[in-house]
N, C-alpha and C positions, 0 to 999 in steps of 0.2 A: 287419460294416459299420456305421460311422455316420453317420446322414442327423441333418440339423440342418434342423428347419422354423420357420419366421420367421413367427410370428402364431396366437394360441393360440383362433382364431375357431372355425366348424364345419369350415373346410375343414381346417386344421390339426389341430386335434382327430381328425377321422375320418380321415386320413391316418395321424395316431400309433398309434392303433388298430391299423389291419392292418400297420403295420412291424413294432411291437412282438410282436404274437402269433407274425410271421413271423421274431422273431428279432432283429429291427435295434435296434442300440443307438439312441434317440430322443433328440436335446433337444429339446422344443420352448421359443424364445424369443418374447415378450411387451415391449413398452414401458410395459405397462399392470401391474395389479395381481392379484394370486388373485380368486377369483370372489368368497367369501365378505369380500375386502376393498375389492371395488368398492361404493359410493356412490351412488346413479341423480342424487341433487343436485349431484353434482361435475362437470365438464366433462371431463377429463380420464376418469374413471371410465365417464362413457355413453359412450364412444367406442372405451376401447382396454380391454387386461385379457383374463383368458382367460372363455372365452364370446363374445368378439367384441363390435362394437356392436349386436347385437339380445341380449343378456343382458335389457336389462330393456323388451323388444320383449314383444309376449304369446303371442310364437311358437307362429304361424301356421306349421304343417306342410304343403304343398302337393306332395303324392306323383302331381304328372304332368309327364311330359317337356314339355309345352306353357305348363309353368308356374315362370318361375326358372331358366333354363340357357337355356344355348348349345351344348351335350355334341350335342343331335342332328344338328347342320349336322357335329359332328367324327367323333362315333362310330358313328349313326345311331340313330334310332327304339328300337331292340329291345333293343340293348347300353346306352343313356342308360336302361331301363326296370328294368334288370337291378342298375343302383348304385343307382337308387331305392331298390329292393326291399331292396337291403343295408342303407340308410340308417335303411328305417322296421323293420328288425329290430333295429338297435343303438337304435331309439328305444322299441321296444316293450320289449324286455330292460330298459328305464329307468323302464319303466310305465306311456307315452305310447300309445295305442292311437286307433288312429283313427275316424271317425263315415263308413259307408258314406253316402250320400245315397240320398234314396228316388228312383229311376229314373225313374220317372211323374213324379214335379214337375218333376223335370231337363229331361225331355224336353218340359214344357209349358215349361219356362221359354226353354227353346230356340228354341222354336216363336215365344213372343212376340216375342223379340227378333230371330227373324229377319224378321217381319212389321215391324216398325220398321229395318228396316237396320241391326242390332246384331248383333254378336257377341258370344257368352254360353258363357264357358270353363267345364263344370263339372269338379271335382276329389275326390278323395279326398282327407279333410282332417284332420287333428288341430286341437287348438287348446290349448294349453296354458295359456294364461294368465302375467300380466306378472308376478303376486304365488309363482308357482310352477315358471316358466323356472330363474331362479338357484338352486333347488333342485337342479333335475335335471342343470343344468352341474357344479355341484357334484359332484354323483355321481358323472357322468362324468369329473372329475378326480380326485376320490380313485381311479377304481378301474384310470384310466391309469397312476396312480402307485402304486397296490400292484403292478403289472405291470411295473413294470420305468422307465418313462418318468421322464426328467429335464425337469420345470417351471422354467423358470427366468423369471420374470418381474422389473420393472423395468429389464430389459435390452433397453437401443437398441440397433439396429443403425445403425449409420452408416457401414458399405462391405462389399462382400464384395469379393476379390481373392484368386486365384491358387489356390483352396481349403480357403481361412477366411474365416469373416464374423470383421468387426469390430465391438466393440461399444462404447459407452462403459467398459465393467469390463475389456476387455481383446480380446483372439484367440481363438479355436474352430477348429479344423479338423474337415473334413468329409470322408467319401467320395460322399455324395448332399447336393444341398441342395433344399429344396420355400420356394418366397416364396408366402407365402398371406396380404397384410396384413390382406385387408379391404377396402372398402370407404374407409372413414376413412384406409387408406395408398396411396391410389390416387397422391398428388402425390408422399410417396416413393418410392414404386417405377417413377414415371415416371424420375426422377432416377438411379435405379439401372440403369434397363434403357438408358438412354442412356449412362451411363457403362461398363457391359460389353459395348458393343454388342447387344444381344438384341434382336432385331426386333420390329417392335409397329405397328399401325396403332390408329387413332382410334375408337372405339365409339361410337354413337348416345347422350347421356345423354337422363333422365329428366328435365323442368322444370313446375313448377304449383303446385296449391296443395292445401290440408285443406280439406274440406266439413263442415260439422256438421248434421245435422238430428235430428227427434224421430226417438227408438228406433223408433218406431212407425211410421213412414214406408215404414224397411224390413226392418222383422219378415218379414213375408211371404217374401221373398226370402233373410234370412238364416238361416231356419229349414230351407232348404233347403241352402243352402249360406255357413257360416259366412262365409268372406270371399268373396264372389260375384266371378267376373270377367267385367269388361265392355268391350269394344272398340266403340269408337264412329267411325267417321269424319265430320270436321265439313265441313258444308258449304261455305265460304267458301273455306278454302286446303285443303281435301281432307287435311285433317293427321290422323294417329289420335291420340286421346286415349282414355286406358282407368283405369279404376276398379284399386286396388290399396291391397293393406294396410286393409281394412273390419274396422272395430273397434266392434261390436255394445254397447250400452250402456258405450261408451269411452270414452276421455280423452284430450284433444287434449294431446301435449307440446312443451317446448323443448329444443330441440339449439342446442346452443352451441361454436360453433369459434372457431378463433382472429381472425377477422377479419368473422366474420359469425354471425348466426343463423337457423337454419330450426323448420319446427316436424314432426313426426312424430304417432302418434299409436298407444293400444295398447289393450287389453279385459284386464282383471283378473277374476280367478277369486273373488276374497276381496270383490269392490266393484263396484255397479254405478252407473251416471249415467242421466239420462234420454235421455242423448244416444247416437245413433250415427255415426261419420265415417271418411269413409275420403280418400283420397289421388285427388287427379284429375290425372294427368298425359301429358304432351305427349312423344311421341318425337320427340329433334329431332340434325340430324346436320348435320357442316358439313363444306365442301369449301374449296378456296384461297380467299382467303389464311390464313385460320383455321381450319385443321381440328383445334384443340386442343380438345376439348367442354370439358374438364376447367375450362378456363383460362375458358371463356366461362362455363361457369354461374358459379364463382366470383366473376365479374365482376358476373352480374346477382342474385346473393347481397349479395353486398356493399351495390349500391345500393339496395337494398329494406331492407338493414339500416340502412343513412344516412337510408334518410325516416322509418322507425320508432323513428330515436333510438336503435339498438342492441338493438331487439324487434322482432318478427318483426311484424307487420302483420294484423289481423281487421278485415272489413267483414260487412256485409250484405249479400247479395245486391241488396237495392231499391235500395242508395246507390248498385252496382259498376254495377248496369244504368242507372241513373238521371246516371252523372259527378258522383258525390258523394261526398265524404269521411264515412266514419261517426264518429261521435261514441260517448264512454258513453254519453249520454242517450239517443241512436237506436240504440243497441244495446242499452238497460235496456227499451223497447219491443217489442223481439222478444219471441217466446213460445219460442225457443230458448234458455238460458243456457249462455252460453260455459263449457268445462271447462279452458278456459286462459286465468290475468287476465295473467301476465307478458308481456303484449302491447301493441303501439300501435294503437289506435283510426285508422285513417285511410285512404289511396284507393289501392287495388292498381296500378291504372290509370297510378299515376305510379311503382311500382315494376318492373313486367313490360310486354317490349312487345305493342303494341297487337297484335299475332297471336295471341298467348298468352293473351292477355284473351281475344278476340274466340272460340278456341275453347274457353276453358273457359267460357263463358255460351252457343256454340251448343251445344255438348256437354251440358252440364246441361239443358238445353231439349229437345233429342232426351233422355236418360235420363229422363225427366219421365214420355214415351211410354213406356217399360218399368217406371219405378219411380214413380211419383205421389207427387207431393212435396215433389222433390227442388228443383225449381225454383220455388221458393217467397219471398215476400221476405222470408218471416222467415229462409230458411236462412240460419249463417253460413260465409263463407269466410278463410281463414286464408293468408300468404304469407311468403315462397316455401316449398315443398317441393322439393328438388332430390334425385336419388339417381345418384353421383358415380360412374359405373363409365363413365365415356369410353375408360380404356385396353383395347386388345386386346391382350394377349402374343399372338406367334407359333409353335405349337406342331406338334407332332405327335400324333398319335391317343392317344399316354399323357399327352401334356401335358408333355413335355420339350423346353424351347427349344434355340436353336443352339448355345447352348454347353453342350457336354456334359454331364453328370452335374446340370445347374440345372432342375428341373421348377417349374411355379406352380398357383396353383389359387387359385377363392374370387372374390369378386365385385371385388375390385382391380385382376385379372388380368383381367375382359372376360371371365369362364367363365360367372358366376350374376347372380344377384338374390335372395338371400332363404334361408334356411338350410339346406334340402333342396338345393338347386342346387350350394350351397356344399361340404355335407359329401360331395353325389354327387361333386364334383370332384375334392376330397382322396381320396377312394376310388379316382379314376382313377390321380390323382399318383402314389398309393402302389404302386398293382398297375405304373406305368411304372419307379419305382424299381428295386421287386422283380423287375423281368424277366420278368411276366407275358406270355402270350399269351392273346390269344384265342381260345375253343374252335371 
């Protein structure tokens, strides 16, 4: 049998995995380039390529069903716990071993936050680092490829039809096919699922911004648990915003798309900064006449990229709360120094709306009360952060859509968020390929 998977990310990846051992002839296709010939300064290179776009993420391993998936609303609790467990042995076999957390801190840290009305997810965590991810993808591609798997990268897809994908270089036929883009292929494979009819509804997307403060702010907490998660509900519009992607003596980056930029942010093994930042963002979901999430954040991407000149937007806290534009001068003032200059100095306020301001400043304000610090006016804030998983594919318990023999997987699809989630999903795609059942 030949399964052809379209996106050489995690979920792709660990999907080729259990085909291949079980036999299946694999291609997996890529628009992007080999790991080793990706670029982190190229735009095209952080985005696509095998490794996915968190290649030069500092990947962050998060081994709980409550953290990066959607598998337990499909498969439940026990079975979502079970591809984990697969996930972090194909990660351990690579040398990646994970940090248990000390129990007692866990549980005071739980305690505080629940005393502040906060929710405090803790996990079982790796942490690999930005400078020694593309290593270990590496690995994992040579050793898919002494096994039998066919790489084929800088090849587009631009249709599938009848039993072949199309690509720019020519025709493929298939007996199974798995769409795993990513993330970064969420707008095409909207396009695709509307053109083979596949059924899909709309996913809640992620919207806000990078916070930056001193390491030391939140040592405390990150010594416990590397990327800490935090759910806050804000008081004004009762909206949840939550802490994501905390990058411990890290560095704030740029992403770069075609019509806009965001910024990201990651922790290096090889380098440290004085800074720590993580991601603050706003779950937000829309109903008629817009229920396109995809469409909308792109929209409010875009305008934050037009007031920043084509750079992604850094203020100060003192300016955002005070309706002031930051300047270099009022930002050379901080006792924070930005770990990202390719930015525009200027007023978030005029690029996000006023709801999304209103709870990343009440949110920072309550986190204040669990993390001291945080709310500070030397912190800086960074804009937009957006993370693009508005589509839901339609599936069944393996994760095969309405038309037959087409499985998806990976965070394009509305499965995950984040690499664990991802590769647990390809795990599922593969075993629905395969004709698995459940014990």
């Amino acid at each position: 049998m030949k399964t052809i998977v379209i996106g050489g990310g995690p979920a792709g990846l660990f999907a080729a995995f259990l085909l291949v051992e079980r036999g299946n002839k694999v291609i997996v296709l890529d628009k992007g380039k080999r790991a080793e010939d990706r670029s982190e300064g190229e735009r095209p290179d952080l985005l696509h390529g095998i490794g996915g776009a968190g290649l030069f993420s500092d990947g962050k391993l998060n081994y709980s069903p409550d953290i990066g998936t959607n598998l337990v609303e499909i498969i439940g609790r026990e079975k979502t716990m079970s591809l984990i467990d697969e996930v972090e042995k194909r990660f351990t076999k690579m040398g990646v071993s994970a940090k248990e957390p000390d129990q007692q801190k866990v549980e005071e840290w739980m305690i505080k936050a629940a005393r502040e009305g906060i929710r405090y997810i803790p996990a079982r965590q790796a942490h690999i680092g930005s400078d020694k991810l593309p290593k270990v993808i590496r690995k994992l591609q040579r050793k898919l490829e002494n096994m039998g798997t066919e790489l084929r990268t800088q090849e587009e897809v631009v249709d599938i039809n009848e039993g072949k994908v199309i690509t720019k270089k020519g025709e493929i036929r298939y007996d199974k096919l798995l769409i795993a883009p990513g993330r970064s292929g969420a707008k095409w494979l909207e396009e695709i699922v509307r053109r083979l009819k596949i059924n899909f509804i709309y996913n809640p997307i992620d919207i806000g911004v990078r916070v930056e403060v001193p390491a030391m702010v939140m040592e405390e907490v990150t010594r416990v648990n590397w990327d800490p998660k935090v759910y806050i509900r804000t008081p004004t519009y009762d909206d949840v915003i939550r802490t994501f992607c905390v990058s411990p003596h890290g560095y704030i980056v740029r992403e770069g798309y075609k019509n806009f930029s965001l910024v990201n942010g990651h922790s290096r093994g090889d380098k440290r900064s004085d800074n720590t930042n993580f991601a603050f963002l706003i779950k937000v979901a829309l109903t008629q006449p817009l229920e396109n999430t995809n469409q909308y954040g792109e929209a409010i991407a875009f305008e934050a990229t037009t007031i920043g000149g084509g750079r992604p937007i850094i203020q100060r806290l003192e300016d955002l709360l005070i309706g002031r534009r930051s300047t270099w001068e009022r930002i050379g003032k901080s006792f924070v120094k930005p770990t990202l200059k390719d930015v525009t100095p200027g007023d978030i306020a005029m690029a996000l709306p006023y709801r999304f301001v209103k709870d990343i400043t009440e949110g920072l304000e309550k986190l204040n009360h669990l993390i001291r610090g945080v709310y500070s006016v030397q912190t800086l804030v960074y804009a937009p952060e957006i993370k693009f998983h508005g589509l839901r594919i339609m599936t069944d318990k393996f994760l095969q859509t309405n038309i037959k023999d087409i499985f998806v997987a990976g965070d394009g699809a509305g499965l995950s968020r984040g690499i664990v989630g991802a590769a647990a999903s390809g795990i599922l795609a593969a075993k629905g390929i395969l004709g698995e059942k459940w014990e």
